[in-house]
C-alpha positions as a Python dict, from the first residue, in 0.01 Angstrom:
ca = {
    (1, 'X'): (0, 0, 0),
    (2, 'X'): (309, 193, 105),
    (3, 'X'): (319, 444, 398),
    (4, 'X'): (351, 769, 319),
    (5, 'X'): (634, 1030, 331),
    (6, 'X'): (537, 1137, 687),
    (7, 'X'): (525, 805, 771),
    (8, 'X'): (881, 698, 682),
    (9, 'X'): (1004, 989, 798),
    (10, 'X'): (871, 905, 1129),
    (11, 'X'): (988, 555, 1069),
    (12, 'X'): (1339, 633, 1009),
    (13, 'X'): (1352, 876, 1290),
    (14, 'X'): (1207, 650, 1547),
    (15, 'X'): (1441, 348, 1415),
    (16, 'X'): (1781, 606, 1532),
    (17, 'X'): (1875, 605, 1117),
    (18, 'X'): (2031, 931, 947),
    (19, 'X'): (1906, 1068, 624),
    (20, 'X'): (2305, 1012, 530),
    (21, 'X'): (2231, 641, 639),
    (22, 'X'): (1917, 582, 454),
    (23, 'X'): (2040, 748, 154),
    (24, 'X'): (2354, 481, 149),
    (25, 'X'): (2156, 196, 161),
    (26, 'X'): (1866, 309, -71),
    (27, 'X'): (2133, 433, -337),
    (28, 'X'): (2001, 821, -373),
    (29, 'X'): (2169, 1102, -219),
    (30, 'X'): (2138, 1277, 146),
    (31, 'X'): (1983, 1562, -3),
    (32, 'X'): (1731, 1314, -203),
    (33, 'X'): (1622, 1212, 90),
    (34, 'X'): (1587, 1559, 265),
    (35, 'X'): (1370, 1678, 13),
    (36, 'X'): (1208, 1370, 4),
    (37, 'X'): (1084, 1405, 331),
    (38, 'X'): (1021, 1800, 287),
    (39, 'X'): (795, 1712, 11),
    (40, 'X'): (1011, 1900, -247),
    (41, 'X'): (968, 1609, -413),
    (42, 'X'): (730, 1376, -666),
    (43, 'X'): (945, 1059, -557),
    (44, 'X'): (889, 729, -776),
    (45, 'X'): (740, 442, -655),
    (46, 'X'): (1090, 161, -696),
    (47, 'X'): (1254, 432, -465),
    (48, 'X'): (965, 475, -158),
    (49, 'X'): (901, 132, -190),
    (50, 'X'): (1289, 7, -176),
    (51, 'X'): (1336, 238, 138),
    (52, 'X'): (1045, 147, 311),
    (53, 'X'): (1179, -203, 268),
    (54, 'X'): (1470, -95, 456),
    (55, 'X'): (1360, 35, 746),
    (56, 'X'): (1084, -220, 852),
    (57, 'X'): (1340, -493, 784),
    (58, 'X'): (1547, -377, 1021),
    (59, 'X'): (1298, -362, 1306),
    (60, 'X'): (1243, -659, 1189),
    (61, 'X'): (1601, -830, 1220),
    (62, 'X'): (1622, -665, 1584),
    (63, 'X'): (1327, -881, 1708),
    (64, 'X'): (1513, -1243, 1583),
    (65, 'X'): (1887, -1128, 1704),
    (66, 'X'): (2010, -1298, 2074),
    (67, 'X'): (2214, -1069, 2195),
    (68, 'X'): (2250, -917, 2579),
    (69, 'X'): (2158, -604, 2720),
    (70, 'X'): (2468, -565, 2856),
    (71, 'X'): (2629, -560, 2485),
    (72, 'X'): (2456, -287, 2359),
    (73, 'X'): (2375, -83, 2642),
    (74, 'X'): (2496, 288, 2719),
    (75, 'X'): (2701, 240, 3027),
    (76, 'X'): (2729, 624, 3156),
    (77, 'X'): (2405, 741, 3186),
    (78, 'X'): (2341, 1106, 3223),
    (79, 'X'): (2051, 1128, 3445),
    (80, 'X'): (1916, 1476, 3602),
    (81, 'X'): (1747, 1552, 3984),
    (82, 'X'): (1411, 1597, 4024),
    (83, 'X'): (1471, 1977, 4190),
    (84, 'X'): (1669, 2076, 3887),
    (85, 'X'): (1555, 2303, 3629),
    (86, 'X'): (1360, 2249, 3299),
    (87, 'X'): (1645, 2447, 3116),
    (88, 'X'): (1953, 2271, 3298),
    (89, 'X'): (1779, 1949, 3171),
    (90, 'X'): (1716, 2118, 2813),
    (91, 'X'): (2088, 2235, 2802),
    (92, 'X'): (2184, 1870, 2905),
    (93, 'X'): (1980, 1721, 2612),
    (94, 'X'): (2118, 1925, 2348),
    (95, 'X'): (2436, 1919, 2414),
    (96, 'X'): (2443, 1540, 2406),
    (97, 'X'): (2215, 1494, 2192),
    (98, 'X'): (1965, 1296, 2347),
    (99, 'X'): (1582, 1366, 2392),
    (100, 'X'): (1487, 1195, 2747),
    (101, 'X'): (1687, 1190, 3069),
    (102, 'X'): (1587, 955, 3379),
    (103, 'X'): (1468, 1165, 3656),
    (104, 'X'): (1670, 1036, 3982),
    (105, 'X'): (1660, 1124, 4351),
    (106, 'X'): (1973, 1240, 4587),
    (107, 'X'): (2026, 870, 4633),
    (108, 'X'): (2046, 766, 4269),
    (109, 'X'): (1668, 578, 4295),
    (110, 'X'): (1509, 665, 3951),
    (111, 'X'): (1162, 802, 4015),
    (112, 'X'): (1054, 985, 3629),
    (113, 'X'): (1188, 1082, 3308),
    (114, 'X'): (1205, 1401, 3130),
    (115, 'X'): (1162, 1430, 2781),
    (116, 'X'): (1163, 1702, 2490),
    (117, 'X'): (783, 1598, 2447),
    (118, 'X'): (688, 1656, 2784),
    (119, 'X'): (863, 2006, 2734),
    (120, 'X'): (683, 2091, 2411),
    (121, 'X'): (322, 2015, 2526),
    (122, 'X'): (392, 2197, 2842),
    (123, 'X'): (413, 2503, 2547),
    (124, 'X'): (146, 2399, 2319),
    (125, 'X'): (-63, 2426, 2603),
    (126, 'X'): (46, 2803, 2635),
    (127, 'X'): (317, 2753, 2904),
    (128, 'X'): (538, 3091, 2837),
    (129, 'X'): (878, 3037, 2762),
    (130, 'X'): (957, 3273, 3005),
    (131, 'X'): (775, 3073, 3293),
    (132, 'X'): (946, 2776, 3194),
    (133, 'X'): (1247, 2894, 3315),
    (134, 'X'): (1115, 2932, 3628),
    (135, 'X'): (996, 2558, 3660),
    (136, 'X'): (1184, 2247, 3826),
    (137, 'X'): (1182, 1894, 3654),
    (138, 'X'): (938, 1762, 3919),
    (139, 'X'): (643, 2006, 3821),
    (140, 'X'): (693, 1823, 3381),
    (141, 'X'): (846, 1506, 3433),
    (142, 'X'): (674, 1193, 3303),
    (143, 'X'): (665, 832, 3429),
    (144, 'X'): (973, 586, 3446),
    (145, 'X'): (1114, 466, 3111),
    (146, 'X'): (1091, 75, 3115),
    (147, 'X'): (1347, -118, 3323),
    (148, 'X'): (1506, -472, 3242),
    (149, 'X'): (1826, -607, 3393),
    (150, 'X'): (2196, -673, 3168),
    (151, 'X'): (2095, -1023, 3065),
    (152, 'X'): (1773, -923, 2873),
    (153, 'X'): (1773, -1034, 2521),
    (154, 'X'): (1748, -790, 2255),
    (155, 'X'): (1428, -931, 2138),
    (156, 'X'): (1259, -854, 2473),
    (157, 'X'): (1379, -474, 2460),
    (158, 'X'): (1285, -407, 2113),
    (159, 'X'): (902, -425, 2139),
    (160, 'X'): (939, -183, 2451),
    (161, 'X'): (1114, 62, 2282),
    (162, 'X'): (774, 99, 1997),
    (163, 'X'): (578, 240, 2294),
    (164, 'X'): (931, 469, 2476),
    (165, 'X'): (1181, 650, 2387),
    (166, 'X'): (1438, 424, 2596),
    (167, 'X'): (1519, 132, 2831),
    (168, 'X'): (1695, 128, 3167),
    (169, 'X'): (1869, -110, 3264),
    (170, 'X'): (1894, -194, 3624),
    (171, 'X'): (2056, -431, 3860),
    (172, 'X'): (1810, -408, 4145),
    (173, 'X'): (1750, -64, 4154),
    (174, 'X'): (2064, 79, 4039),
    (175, 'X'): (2087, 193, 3693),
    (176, 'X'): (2346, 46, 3504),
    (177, 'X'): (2252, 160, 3135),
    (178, 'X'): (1992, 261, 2872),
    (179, 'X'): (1933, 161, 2533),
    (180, 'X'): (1752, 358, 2301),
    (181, 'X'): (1639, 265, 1961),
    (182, 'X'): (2012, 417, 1800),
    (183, 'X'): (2158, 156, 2050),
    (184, 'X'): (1932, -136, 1878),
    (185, 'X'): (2032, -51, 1503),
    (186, 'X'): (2412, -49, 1603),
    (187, 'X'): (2327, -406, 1729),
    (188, 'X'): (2162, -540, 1445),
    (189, 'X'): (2438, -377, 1196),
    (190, 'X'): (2701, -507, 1402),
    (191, 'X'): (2534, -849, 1506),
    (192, 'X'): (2246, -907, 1270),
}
């Protein structure tokens, strides 16, 4: 039995791959896709199946490829204090696109992470927007993302990165880099 539409969509997004991306290798259009997973659409079976095919593959082709931390990682990681504010670190993630940032101390010693999720429960749970402006990174931020060292193999950072968002990678305790799951695809296009 396939998954269903939520399910891929959640797939996709959680493997780092564009609706441009997916559409390219499944042979339908961008906007197929969009509607596709805005159920505008009735889509036939050949076509969820062949995409669905797609994307586990490829999580699947991470776990066997031997590759280096090191290779793959983001070397300049943007990282935020644990005194600034929510919105600095909000601003910060939208302009560069990411959705976590490792929470650091004065001395560069990484003690959290903050992540759009940790935001948007904050305002489920009927946090104001307007308080949230008023809060630090400290009073929201969640636990430390994983950490491995630059001569971790891919297929040790891979099953991390089911259960978070992103790996550091350290060389004692100074972070070096971070590879998230966009990081991983690139790897197994380029080296897979």
């Amino acid at each position: 039995m396939l998954p269903s539409i939520e399910e891929l969509r959640k797939m996709r997004k959680s493997l780092g791959i564009s609706q441009k991306e997916l559409a390219r290798i499944s042979g339908v259009s961008q906007s197929y896709i969009a509607r596709l997973e805005k159920g505008e659409i009735n889509p036939a079976y050949d076509k969820v199946r062949k995409i669905f095919e797609y994307l586990n593959s490829s999580g699947n082709r991470a776990k066997d490829i031997d590759i280096k931390a090191e290779l793959i990682m983001t070397k300049d990681v943007d990282t935020c204090e644990m005194n600034d504010s929510i919105i600095s670190a909000l601003n910060k993630m939208r302009e560069k696109g990411y959705s976590q940032l490792p929470v650091v101390t004065s001395d560069k010693r990484i003690i959290g992470t903050i992540t759009e999720s940790n935001i948007n429960d904050m305002l489920i749970k009927g946090t104001s927007i307007e308080s949230l402006k008023h809060l630090i990174i400290k009073k929201v931020m969640g636990n430390v993302l994983p950490q491995l060292d630059k001569n971790s193999p891919i297929s040790m950072i891979y099953p991390l990165l089911k259960y978070s968002n992103a790996v550091l990678i350290v060389d004692g305790t100074e972070l070096k880099g971070i590879i998230t799951k966009a990081d991983v695809l690139k790897a197994v296009e380029t080296y897979g």
